[in-house]
Structures are given as C-alpha cells and as structure tokens.
C-alpha positions in Angstrom: -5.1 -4.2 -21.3 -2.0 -6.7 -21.0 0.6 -5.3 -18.1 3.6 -7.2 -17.2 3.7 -5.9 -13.6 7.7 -7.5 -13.6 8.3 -4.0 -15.9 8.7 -1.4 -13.4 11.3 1.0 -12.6 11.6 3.8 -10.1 10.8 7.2 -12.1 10.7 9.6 -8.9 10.6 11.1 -5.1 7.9 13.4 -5.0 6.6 15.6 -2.1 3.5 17.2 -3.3 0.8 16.3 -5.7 1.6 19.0 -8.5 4.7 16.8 -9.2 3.2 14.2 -9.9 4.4 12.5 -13.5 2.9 13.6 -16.5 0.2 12.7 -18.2 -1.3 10.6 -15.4 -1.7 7.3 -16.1 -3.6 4.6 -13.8 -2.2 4.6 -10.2 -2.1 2.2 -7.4 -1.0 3.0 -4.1 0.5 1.0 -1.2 0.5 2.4 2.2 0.9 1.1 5.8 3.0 1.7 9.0 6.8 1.3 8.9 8.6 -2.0 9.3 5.2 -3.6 7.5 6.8 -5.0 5.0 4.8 -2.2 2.1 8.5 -2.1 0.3 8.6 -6.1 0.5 5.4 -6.5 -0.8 5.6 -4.6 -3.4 9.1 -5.9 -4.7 7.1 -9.7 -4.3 4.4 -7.9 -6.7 6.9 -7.5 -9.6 9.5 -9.9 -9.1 12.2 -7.1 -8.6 13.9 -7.7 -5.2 15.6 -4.0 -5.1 13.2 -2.0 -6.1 11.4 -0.6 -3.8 14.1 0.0 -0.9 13.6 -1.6 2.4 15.5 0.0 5.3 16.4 -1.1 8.5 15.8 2.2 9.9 12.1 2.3 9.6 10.7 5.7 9.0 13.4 6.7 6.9 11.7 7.6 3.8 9.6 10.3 3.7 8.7 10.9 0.3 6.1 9.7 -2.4 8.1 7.3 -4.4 6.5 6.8 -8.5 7.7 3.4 -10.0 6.8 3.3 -13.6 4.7 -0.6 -14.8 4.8 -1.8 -18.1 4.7 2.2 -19.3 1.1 1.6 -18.6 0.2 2.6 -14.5 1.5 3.5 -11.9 3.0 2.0 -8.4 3.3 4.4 -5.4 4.4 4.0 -2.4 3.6 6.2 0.4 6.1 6.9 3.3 5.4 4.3 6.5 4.2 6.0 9.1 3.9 5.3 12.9 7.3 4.8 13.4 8.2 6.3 17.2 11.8 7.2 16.9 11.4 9.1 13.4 12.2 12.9 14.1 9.1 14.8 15.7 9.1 16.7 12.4 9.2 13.7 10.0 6.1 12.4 12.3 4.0 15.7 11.7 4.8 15.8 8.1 3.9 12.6 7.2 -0.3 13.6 8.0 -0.4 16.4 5.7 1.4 15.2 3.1 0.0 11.9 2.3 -3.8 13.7 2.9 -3.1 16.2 0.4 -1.7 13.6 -2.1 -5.1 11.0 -1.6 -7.3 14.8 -2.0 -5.1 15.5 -5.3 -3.7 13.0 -7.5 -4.9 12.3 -10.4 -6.4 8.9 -11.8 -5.9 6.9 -8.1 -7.5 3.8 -8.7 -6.6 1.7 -5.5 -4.6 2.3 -2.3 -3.3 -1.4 -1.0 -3.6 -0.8 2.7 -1.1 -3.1 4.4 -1.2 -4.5 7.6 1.0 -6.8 9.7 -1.1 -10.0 10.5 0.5 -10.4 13.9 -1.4 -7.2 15.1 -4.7 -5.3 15.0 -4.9 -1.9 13.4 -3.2 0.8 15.1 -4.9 4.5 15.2 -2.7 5.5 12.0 -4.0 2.7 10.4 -7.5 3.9 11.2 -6.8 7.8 10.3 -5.4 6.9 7.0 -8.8 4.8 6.7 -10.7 7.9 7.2 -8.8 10.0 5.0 -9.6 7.6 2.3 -13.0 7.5 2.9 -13.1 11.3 2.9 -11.2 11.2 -0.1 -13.7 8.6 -2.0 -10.5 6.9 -2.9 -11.1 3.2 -3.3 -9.2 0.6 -0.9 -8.4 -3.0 0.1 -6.3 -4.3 2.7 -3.4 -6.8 2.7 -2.5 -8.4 5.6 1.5 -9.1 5.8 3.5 -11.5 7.4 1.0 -14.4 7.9 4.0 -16.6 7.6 5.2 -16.4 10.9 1.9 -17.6 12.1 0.2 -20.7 12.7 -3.0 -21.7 10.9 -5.2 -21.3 13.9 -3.6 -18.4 15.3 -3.6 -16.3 11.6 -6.9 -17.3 11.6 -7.8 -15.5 14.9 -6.1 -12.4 13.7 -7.6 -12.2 10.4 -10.9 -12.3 12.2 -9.8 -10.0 14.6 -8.5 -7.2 11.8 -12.3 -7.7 10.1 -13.5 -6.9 13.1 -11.2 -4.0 13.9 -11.7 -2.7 10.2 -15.8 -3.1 10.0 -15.3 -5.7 7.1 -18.2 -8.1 6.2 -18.0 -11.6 4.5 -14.7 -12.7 2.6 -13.7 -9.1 1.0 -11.6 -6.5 1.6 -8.7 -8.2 3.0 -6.2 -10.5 1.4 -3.7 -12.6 3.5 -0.2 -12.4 2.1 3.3 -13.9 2.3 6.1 -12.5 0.7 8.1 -15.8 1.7 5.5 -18.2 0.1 3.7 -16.2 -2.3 0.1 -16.2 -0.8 -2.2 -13.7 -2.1 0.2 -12.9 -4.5 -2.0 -13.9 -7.5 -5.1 -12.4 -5.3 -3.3 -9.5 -5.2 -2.3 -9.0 -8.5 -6.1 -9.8 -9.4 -7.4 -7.0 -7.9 -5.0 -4.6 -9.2 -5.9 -5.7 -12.9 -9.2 -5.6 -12.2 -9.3 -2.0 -11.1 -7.5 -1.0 -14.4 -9.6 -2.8 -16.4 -13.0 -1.4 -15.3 -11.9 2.1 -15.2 -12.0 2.5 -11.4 -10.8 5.1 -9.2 -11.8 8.6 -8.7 
C-alpha cells in the first residue's frame, strides 16, 4: 500500500474509545510526557508544521486527537502527560482515559513512545509501558531532542534509556531530531512496515 504520510488533516477530539472514527482504519499512536516534543515529531513526520498543535502550556490538551493520512490510517496523538502544574483533575484523568483507549480501539497497529534524550524514563513513562504490555499493543520508542546533545553524551543516554527500558541489541529505539531530520526515514520505516504486514491487535 502507497501512503503519502504529507496527506493528513486533523478529523477530531475524542475522549473515549466508542468515538472513535468510522470504519477503523490502520492506527498509529504517539504518546509521551508533555513538553517532549510528541506534537513536533509528528508535524516533522508529515511535513505539516501546524498540524498537530504544540503549546507552550504543556499539559493543555487533554484529549485523543484523530489526524486523518492519505485517507488510508490513522495518526493519534495521545494527551502528554506528567506535566506537574496541570489541574489535579486533568492529572487523574489522563490514566484512565488513555488505558481505556490502548484496551479498546480498534485496528492499533503501533504506539510511538517518545522520549526526551536528555533524560531517563520517568515512572509515567514506565506505567504507560505496562499498560501497553497489558494491552498486547505493539510499541517502539523514539528518543527526542538528540540535537542538543553531543555525540558522546547522546550516546550515554541512549545506552542509559536501553537500559532503563530492558531493551536488547539495536531495536526498539530510534534517535530523532526534528531540527535535522534523524530517524525521520527510520521512523517512517517502521510505520510502513506495520501497515504492510497487517500488524497490531
């Protein structure tokens, strides 16, 4: 299947699974803390600068956000999370929500855990690792930011985040730059490759 990933358009806010768009169609999701850079990778993905919305209030969205590809799949991104001076009630939402839509939605074929390469996983970055393993859904994880760090010290902190994340050998994690287009390709390599084996759960 040929996508042109530089075809997307935002089709919708959701806040639980049954609203999903209809019929379901191939779905990758991106997910990681606040202030990540998950909305800057993903605009970097399809060439779009606006279209997923970066904020400078991290934390501020808090709902499942459908961008339609190429008519073909599916981009979602999840609402940041970890973000200490969201409201107390925005914090406790965030769990359940995101749990029940990785339990529910239909035709999930990857969640693009991101990370920021400057530091080690947090424990939301570990619980939304469990969910997905309680959830079967498949996963990868992109490490942001490597940018604004030297060669030896990325280095250190990619080894470190294997080690944090129980990863083995090259796989599972791809270093990316918005600002210079590492991994991009990577990136976009995996994401065609789960559509065209039929992945997902």
């Amino acid at each position: 299947m040929k996508i042109d990933l530089t075809k997307a358009e935002f089709m919708r806010e959701i806040t639980r699974v049954d609203q999903a768009p209809t019929p379901p169609r191939p779905t990758i999701c991106f997910a990681g803390r606040s202030n990540v850079g998950k909305s800057t990778l993903l605009n970097s993905l399809v060439k779009k600068k606006g279209l997923a919305r970066t904020s400078s209030t991290p934390g501020r969205t808090q709902a499942i956000i459908y961008f339609d590809v190429d008519e073909k799949l599916h981009f979602v991104d999840l609402p940041g999370y970890g973000y200490a001076k969201a409201p107390e009630k925005v914090r406790l939402q965030w769990g359940p929500m995101v749990e029940r839509f990785l339990k529910g939605a239909e035709d999930l074929r990857l969640v693009i855990v991101i990370l920021d390469a400057r530091r080690t996983p947090s424990p939301e970055d570990l619980q939304l690792v469990q969910w997905l393993e309680q959830a079967d859904s498949p996963y990868i994880f992109a490490l942001t930011k490597t940018d604004k760090l030297t060669k030896k010290k990325l280095a250190a902190q990619i080894e470190a985040n294997r080690k944090a994340l129980g990863l083995e050998g090259s796989d599972g994690l791809i270093p990316f730059s918005s600002q210079t287009g590492r991994g991009r390709n990577e990136l976009i390599s995996v994401i065609l490759g789960t559509i065209e084996d039929g992945g997902g759960k």
